[in-house]
Structures are given as C-alpha cells and as structure tokens.
C-alpha positions as CSV (number, residue, x, y, z in Angstrom):
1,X,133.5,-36.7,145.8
2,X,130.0,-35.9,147.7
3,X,131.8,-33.9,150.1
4,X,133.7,-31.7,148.1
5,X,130.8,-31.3,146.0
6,X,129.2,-29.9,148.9
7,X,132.0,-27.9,150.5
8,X,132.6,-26.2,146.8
9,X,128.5,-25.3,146.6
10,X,129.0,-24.2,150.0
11,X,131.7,-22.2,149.5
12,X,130.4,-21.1,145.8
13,X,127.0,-19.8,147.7
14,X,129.2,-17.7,150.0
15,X,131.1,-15.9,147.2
16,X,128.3,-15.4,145.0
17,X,126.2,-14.1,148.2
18,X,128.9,-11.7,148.7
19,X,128.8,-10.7,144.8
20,X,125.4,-10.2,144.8
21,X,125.6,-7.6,147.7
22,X,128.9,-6.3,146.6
23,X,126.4,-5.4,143.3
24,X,123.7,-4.2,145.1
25,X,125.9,-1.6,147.0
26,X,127.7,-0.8,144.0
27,X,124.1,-0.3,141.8
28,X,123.0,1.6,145.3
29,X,126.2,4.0,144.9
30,X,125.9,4.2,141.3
31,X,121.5,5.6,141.9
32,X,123.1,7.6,144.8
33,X,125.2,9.3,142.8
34,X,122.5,9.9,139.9
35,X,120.0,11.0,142.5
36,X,122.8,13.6,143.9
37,X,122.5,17.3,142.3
38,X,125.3,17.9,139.5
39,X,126.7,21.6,140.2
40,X,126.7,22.4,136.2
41,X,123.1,21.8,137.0
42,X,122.5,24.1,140.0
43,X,124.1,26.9,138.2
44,X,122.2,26.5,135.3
45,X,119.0,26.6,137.3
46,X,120.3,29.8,138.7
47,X,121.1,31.2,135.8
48,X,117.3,30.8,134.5
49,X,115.6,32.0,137.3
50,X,117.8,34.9,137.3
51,X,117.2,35.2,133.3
52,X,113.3,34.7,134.1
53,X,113.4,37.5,136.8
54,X,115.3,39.6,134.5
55,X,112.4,39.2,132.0
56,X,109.9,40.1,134.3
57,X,112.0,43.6,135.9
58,X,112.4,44.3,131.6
59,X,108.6,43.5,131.2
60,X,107.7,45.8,134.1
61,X,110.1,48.8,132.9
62,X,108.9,47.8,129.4
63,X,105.0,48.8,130.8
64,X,106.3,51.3,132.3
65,X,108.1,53.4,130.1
66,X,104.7,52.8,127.5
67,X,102.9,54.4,130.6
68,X,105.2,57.0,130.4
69,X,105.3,57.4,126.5
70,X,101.1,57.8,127.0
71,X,101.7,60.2,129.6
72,X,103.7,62.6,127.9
73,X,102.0,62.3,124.8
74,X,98.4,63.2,126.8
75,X,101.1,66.1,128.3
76,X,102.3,67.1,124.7
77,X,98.7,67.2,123.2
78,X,97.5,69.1,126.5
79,X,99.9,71.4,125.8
80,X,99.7,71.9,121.8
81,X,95.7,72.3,122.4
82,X,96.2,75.2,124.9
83,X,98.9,76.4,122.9
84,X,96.7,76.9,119.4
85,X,93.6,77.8,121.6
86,X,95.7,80.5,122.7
87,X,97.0,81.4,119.2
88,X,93.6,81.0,117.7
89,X,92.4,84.3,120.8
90,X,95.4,86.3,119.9
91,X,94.8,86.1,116.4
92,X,90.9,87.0,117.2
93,X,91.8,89.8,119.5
94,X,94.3,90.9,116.5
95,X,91.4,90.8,114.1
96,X,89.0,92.8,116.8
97,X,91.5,95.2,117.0
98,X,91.9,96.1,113.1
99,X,87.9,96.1,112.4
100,X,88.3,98.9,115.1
101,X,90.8,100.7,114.0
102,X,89.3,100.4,110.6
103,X,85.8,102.2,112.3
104,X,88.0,105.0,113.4
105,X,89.4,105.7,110.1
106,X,85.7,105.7,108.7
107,X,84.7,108.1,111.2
108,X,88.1,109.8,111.1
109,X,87.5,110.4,107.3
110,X,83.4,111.3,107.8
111,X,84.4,113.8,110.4
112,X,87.0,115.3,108.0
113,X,84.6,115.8,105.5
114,X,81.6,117.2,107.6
115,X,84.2,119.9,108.8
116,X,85.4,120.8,105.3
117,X,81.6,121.0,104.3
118,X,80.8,123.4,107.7
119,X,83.9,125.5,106.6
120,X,83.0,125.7,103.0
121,X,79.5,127.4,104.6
122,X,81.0,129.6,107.0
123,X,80.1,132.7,105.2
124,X,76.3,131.4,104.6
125,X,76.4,130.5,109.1
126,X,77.4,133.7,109.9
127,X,75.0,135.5,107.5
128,X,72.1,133.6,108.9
129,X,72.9,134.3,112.5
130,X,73.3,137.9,111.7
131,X,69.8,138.1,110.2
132,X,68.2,136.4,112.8
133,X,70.2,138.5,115.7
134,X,69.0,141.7,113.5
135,X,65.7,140.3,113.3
136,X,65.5,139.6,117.5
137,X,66.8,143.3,118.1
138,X,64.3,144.7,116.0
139,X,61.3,143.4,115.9
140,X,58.7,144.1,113.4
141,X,56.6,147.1,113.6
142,X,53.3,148.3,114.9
143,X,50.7,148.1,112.2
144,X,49.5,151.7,114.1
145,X,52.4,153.0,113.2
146,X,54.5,155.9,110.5
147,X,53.2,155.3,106.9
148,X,57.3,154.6,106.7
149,X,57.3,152.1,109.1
150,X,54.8,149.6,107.7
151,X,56.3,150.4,104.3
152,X,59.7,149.2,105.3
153,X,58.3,146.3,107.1
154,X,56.0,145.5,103.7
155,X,59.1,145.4,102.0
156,X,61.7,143.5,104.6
157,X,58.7,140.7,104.4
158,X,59.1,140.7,100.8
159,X,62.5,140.5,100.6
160,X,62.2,138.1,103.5
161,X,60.2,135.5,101.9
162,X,62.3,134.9,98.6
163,X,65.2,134.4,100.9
164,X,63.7,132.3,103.7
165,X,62.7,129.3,101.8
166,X,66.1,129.0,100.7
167,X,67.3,129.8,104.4
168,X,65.6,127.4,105.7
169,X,66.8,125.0,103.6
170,X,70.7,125.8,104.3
171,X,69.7,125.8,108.1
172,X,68.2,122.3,107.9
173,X,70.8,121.3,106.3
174,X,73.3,122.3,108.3
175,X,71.6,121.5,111.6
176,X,71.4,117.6,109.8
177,X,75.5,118.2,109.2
178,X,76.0,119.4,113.1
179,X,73.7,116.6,114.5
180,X,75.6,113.8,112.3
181,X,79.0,115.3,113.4
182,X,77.8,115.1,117.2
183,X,76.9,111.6,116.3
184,X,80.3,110.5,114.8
185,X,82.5,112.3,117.6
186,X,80.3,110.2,120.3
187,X,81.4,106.8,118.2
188,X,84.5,107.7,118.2
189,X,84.8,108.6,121.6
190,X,83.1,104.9,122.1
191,X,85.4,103.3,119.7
192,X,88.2,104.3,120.8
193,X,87.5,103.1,124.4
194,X,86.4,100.3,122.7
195,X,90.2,99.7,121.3
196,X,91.5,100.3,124.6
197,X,90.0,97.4,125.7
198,X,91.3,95.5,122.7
199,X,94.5,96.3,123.1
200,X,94.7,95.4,127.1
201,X,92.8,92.4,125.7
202,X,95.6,91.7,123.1
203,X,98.4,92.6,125.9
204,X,97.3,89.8,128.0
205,X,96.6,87.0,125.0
206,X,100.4,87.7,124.0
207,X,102.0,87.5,127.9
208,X,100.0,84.6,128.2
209,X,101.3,82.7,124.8
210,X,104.7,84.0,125.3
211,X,104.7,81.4,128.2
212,X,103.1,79.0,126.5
213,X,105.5,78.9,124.1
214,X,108.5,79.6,127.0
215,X,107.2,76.1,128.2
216,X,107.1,74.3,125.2
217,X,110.5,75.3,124.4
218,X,112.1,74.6,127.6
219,X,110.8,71.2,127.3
220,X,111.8,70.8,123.5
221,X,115.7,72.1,124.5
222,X,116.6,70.0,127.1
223,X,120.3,69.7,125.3
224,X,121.1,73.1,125.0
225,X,124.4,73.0,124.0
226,X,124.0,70.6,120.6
227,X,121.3,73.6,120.5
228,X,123.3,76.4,120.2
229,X,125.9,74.4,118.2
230,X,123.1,73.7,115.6
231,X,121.9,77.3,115.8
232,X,125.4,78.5,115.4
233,X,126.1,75.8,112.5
234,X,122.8,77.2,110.7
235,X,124.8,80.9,110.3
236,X,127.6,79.6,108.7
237,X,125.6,77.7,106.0
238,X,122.9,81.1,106.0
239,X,126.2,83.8,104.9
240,X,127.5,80.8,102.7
241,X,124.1,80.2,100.8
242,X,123.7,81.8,97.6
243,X,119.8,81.3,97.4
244,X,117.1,79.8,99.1
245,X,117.7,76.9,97.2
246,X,121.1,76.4,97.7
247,X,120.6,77.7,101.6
248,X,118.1,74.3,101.7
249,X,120.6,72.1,100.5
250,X,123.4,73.2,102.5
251,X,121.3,72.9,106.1
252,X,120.2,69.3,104.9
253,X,123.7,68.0,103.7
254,X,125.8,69.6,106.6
255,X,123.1,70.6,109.5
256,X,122.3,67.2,111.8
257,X,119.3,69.3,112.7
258,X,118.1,69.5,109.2
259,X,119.4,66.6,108.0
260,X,117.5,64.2,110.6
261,X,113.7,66.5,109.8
262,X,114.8,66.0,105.9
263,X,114.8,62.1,107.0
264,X,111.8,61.9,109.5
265,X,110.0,64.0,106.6
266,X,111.0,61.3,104.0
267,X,110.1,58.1,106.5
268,X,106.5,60.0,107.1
269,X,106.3,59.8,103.6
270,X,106.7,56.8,102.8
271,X,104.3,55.3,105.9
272,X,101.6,58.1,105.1
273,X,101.4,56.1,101.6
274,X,101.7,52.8,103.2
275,X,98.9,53.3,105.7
276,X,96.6,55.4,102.9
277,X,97.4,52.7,100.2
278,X,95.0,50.5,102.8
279,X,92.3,52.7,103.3
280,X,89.3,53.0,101.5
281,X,88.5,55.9,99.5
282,X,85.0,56.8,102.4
283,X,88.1,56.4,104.9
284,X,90.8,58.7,103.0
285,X,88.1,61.5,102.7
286,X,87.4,61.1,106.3
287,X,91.0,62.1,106.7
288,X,91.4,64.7,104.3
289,X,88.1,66.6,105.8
290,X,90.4,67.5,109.0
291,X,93.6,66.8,108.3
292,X,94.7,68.9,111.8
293,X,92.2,67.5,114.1
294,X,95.1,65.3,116.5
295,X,97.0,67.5,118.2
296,X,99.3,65.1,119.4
297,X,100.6,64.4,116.0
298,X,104.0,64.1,115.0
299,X,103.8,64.1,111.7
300,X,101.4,65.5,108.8
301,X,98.1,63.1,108.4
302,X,97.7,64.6,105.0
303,X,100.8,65.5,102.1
304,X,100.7,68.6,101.3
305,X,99.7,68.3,98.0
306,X,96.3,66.8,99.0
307,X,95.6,70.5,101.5
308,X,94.4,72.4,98.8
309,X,91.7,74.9,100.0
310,X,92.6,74.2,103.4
311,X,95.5,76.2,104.6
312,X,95.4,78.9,106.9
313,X,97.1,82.2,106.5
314,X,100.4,83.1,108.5
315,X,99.5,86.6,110.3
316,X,96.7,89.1,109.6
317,X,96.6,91.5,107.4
318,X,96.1,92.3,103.3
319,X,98.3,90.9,100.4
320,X,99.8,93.9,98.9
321,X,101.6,91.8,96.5
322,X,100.8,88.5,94.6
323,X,102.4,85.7,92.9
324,X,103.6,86.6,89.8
325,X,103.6,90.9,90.1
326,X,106.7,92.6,88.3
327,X,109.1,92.7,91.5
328,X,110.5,96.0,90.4
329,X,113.7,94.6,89.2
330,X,112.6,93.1,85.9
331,X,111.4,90.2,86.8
332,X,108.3,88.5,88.9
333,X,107.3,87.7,92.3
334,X,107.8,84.2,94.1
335,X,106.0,84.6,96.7
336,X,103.5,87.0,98.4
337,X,103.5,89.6,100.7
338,X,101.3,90.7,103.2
339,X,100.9,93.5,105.3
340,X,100.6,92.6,108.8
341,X,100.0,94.4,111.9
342,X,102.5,95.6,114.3
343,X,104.2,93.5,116.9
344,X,101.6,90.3,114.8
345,X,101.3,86.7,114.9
346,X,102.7,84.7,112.5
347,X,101.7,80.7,112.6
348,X,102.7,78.1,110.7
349,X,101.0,77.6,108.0
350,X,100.9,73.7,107.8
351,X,102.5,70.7,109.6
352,X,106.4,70.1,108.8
353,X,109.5,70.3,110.0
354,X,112.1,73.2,110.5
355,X,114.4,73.4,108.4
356,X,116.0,76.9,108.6
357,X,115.2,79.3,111.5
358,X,117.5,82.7,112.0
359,X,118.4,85.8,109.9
360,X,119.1,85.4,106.4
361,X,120.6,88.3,103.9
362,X,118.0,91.0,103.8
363,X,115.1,88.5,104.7
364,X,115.4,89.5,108.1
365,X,114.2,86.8,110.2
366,X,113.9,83.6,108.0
367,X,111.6,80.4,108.7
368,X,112.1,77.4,106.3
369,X,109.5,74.6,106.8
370,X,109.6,71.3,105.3
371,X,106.6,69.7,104.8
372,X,107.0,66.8,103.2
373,X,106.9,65.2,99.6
374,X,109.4,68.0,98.4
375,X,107.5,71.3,99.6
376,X,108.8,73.7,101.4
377,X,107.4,76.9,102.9
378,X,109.3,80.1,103.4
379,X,108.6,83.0,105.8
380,X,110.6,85.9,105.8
381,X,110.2,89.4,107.0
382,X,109.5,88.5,111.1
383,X,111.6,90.3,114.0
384,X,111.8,87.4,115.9
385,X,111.4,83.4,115.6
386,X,110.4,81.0,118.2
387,X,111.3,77.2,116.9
388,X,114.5,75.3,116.3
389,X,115.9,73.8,113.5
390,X,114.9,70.0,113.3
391,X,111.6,70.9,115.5
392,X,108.5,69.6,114.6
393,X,105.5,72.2,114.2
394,X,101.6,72.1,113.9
395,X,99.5,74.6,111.6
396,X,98.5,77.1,113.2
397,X,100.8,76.7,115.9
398,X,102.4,80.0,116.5
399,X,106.5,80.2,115.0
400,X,107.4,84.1,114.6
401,X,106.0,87.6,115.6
402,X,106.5,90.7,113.2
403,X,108.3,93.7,114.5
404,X,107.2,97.3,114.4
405,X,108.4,98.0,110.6
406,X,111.3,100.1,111.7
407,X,113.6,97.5,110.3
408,X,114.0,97.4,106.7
409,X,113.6,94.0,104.9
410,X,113.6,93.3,101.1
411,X,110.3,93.2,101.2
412,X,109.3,96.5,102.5
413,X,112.0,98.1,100.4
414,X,110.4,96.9,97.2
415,X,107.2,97.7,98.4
416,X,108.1,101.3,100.1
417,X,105.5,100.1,102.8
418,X,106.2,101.9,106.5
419,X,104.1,98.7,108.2
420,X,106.2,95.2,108.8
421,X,105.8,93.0,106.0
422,X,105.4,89.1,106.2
423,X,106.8,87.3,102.7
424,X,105.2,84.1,101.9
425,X,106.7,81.5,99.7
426,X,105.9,77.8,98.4
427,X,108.6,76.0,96.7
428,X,108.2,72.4,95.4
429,X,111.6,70.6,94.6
430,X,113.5,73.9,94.4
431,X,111.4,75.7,92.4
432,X,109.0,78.4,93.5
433,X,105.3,77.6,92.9
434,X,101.8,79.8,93.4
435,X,100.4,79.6,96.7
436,X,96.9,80.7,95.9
437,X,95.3,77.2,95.8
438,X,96.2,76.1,99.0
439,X,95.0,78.9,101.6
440,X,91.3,77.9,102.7
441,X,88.8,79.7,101.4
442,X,88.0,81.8,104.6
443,X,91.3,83.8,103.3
444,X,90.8,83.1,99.7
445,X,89.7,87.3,99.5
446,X,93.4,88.1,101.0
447,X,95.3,86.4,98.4
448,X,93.0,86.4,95.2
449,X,90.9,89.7,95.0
C-alpha cells in the first residue's frame, strides 16, 4: 500500500508537472498572440494618419486660399481706389473745361456788344477824325494876320468850344470801349489756350480710365460665354418689356444675372439690419457720416433710404428738367434730365447691383441699378455702358459715357435739346419717386434751383 502510494504521487507529480508547463506554454501562446499586431488594427492606424495628414494638406490649402481671398481683395480695393481717383480727375478736368468754356461765352458776348456799340458810333469816329485831320492841315492863323483871318479863326474857336467838351467826352469814351475790347480779345486769346490745355488734359484722364475700366472688366468676365448668353438673354426680355416696371420683373424672374444681384441685394439686406440692429446709435452715425469710405466693399454699408443728402450726381451738367414738369404729353416727369457735356462721364450714383445694362426702346442706352431695400435707379440717354448685368458697382464708380447728341433719345426729343441728355430716375417698389432729397448738397443747386 506504501509503495503504490508512492509510485501513484510519483507518477501524479510527473503529469501534473507536465500540466503545469503544458499551461504555461499555452498562457505564453495565448500573451503571444495578444501581443502580436491585429491587421484590422494596422489599417486602421493607416487610415488615421492618412486622415490626420489629410487634415493638415486641407488646413494648409484652407490658409492658403484666405491668403489668397486677402490678396485679391487688397488687389480689388487697389484697383477700385485708382479707378474713382481717376473718375474723380476726369470729372474735375470735365468741370475745368465748362467754367472755361463758359469764360469764352462771357467774353464772346462782351466782345459782341462792344462791336455793336463801336458800329452804332461809326458816323460820330469818322467825324472826329476828320476834324482833327482838318484841324492838323490847317493850323490856326497868325494873330498878324487879314482882319478875315483872325475873324474866321475867332469864330472856328467858338464853334470849337461848344463842340469839344462834348467831343472829348465821345473820344474818351470810345478810347475806354477800344482799350476794354483789346483787353477781352487778349483773354480770349488766353482762354482759349487755356482750354486747349484742358482738353489734352481731359484726352489723357479718359485713355487712362478707359484702361482702368478695360482691366476691371477683363477681370470681372472671366466666363465670357455665360456673358454673352446673359447679355443676349437681357434683349429678349428689353423688346418684350412693356415698361420699366415690367422690364425689372422680367430680368429678375428669367435673367440668372439679375436674378442672383436681386438675391445678393436681398441677403445684404437682411445682414445690414442684423449687424446695425447691434450697433449703438454713436456707432450707426459713424457709419452713416461716410457710408462710401471702403472701397473694397461688396455690398452697400448704408440702405438707401438712410443716403439722403449724400448722393452724388451722375455726369456734369444742368437739370433742364425736374421731377414733376408737364412732360409734353399730358402728363408729368419721373425722373430728371440733365444736360451733360459731350463724349461725359456718367458714374453711378450709389452702391447696388446691375440689374439692366443695354439699349432699351427709345432710352438709348439703359442702366438699371438695384440698390437694395426695393430702390432702383435708372439711367437712360448714354451712347455707351461699361458694366454687366449681375455686376456689382461703387458710387461714383464710372458705368456709362454720353455720346455727342447726334443720336436722338426720348429725352432730347421732348426737350428739342441739340446736347446729349442724361435721364435720371428713382423708383421704390415700382413706382417712380422724387430724387431731389437724396443728391448731396454740393449739387443740391443742379436739381433744386
């Protein structure tokens, strides 16, 4: 019983010694295998490192496309600052240019009447140069002389002396006449080199802004094509349009031009109220005192309503009919019309979108621009425009030019006027309106004397 005791402890010893390392490998295998990289595991690894270097290339491009957002807006504002510096010495030059032709007619007219007053006097000239020519070939006579002589001498010195007073007079006057006429001839002469200059001036101001605005177009129609299609697509909807109302509609319900400045109008809108809604009343002053001081805008800082007083005018010239004026035809004016000069200027008014550019019935060229809160602005009456539809524009930021007047719009038809003339019309949710209260005061003596 001892020994087999023994033998089966012996033998139990071996078999549990061989358990014990049969476990051992077996809990070895089993860490081995834990330890030992799963391959769902590597490839999710790789697949978040290659997320996290995605991240960092779209964080990179991300900077980089601000830096180039920054860039061209420093490019655009460049740009739209040289562009209404250059509009502001074109419309100066055009402004020289008129005071001197306005000089010239002054002395034109002066001259005139100096002439008609010498020729109204001919008769009195030519009597007093024949006295004194009779009077240098025969000279008084000696007092030792014929009884006759000194008579007739006595008696020319009477008759001499009631009329020299008076002669004297005439020939004062006169000399005064001849002198001022000298005068007047040499300011003209001086004027009109003066003009000369002007005009070489104004040459060079309008090459120099014709590339200006070259370069801003070329970089504002980089797709030509949907360009042309739009420009094209505006035509239809102009000979379909029944009125300027009706010619609005149609661009912004079937132009994608029009349509998408209708919607950036709206959207700047509604975060112009947003963002004034949390300014003070010191800080919505601040704004309103210059509502066009960033150039790189790109949309109004102020609604239009809120720009009374502050509006500049299109082009130069003189408002030869206002608001309200029997338009001939039984009715009344909706707009205004102003004489402008030759070959002029016309800027935008305010901020806003295009919304119509082209020919339009009898309106000759025809500029739409939306600006926002249901105003529109309409300028008719130009040779030639320079924006798109859908474009966004700055006031004073030059649009149109006026032609020559050869071309006959309505507006110089009603008017019987040979210059061009430049219509000028406000409308506020299809209706026309008075534009008098918003041109700044600078040009309130064009539009309300």
């Amino acid at each position: 019983m001892r020994v087999s005791s023994e033998r089966f402890t012996a033998g139990d010893g071996q078999r549990l010694a061989f358990a014990l390392a049969l476990a051992a490998a077996s809990g070895l295998a089993r860490a081995e295998e834990k330890a030992a990289p799963s391959p769902d595991l590597d490839l999710k690894r790789l697949e978040l490192r290659g997320l996290e270097d995605t991240a960092g290339e779209a964080r990179a491009h991300a900077r980089k496309l601000e830096e180039e957002v920054a860039a061209h807006a420093a490019v655009r504002e460049n740009l739209n600052n040289t562009l209404l510096e250059a509009t502001r010495k074109l419309q100066d030059a055009e402004a020289s240019a008129a005071r001197v032709e306005d000089r010239l007619a002054a002395f034109a007219e002066s001259e005139r009447k100096l002439a008609a007053s010498l020729e109204s006097r001919r008769d009195l000239i030519v009597e007093v140069l024949m006295v004194l020519q009779r009077m240098g070939r025969r000279p008084p006579p000696a007092l030792l002389a014929r009884p006759q002589d000194i008579l007739d001498a006595v008696r020319a010195s009477l008759a001499l002396g009631d009329v020299l007073p008076q002669m004297r007079a005439e020939v004062k006057a006169l000399q005064t006449d001849l002198a001022e006429l000298l005068r007047l001839r040499d300011s003209v002469r001086l004027e009109q080199e003066r003009l000369a200059q002007e005009k070489i001036a104004l040459a060079e101001q309008r090459e120099r802004l014709s590339s200006l605005i070259g370069a801003r177009q070329e970089a504002l129609t980089a797709a030509r094509t949907a360009l042309q299609a739009e420009a094209e697509r505006a035509q239809t909807l102009a000979r379909q349009a029944t009125s300027l109302k009706d010619l609005i509609g149609r661009m912004e319900a079937e132009s994608e031009a029009a349509r998408k400045a209708a919607q950036a109008a709206r959207k700047a809108d509604e975060e112009r109220a947003a963002a004034q809604a949390r300014l003070s009343e010191e800080q919505r002053q601040k704004a309103l005192s210059a509502p066009f001081k960033d150039a790189a805008r790109l949309a109004p800082a102020v609604s239009f309503g809120d720009l009374k007083g502050k509006l500049p005018f299109p082009a130069a010239g003189e408002v030869v009919k206002r608001f309200g004026a029997p338009d001939g035809y039984g009715g009344k004016e909706k707009g205004v019309s102003l004489g402008a000069r030759a070959n002029g200027l016309v800027v935008a008014p305010c901020d806003g979108w295009i919304a119509f550019s082209g020919p339009y019935r009898s309106y000759g060229q025809l500029l739409i621009i939306n600006a926002g809160g249901g105003y529109y602005v309409v300028l008719a009456g130009m040779s030639r425009t320079n924006v798109n539809v859908g474009q966004f524009v700055l006031a004073g930021e030059p649009v149109a030019s006026m032609g020559d007047g050869a071309a006959q719009t309505a507006a110089t038809i009603a008017i019987g006027a040979k210059q061009p003339i430049l219509y000028v019309e406000f409308r506020k949710d299809g209706n026309s309106i008075d534009s008098s209260p918003w041109w700044a005061k600078s040009d309130s003596r064009k539009v309300g004397g």
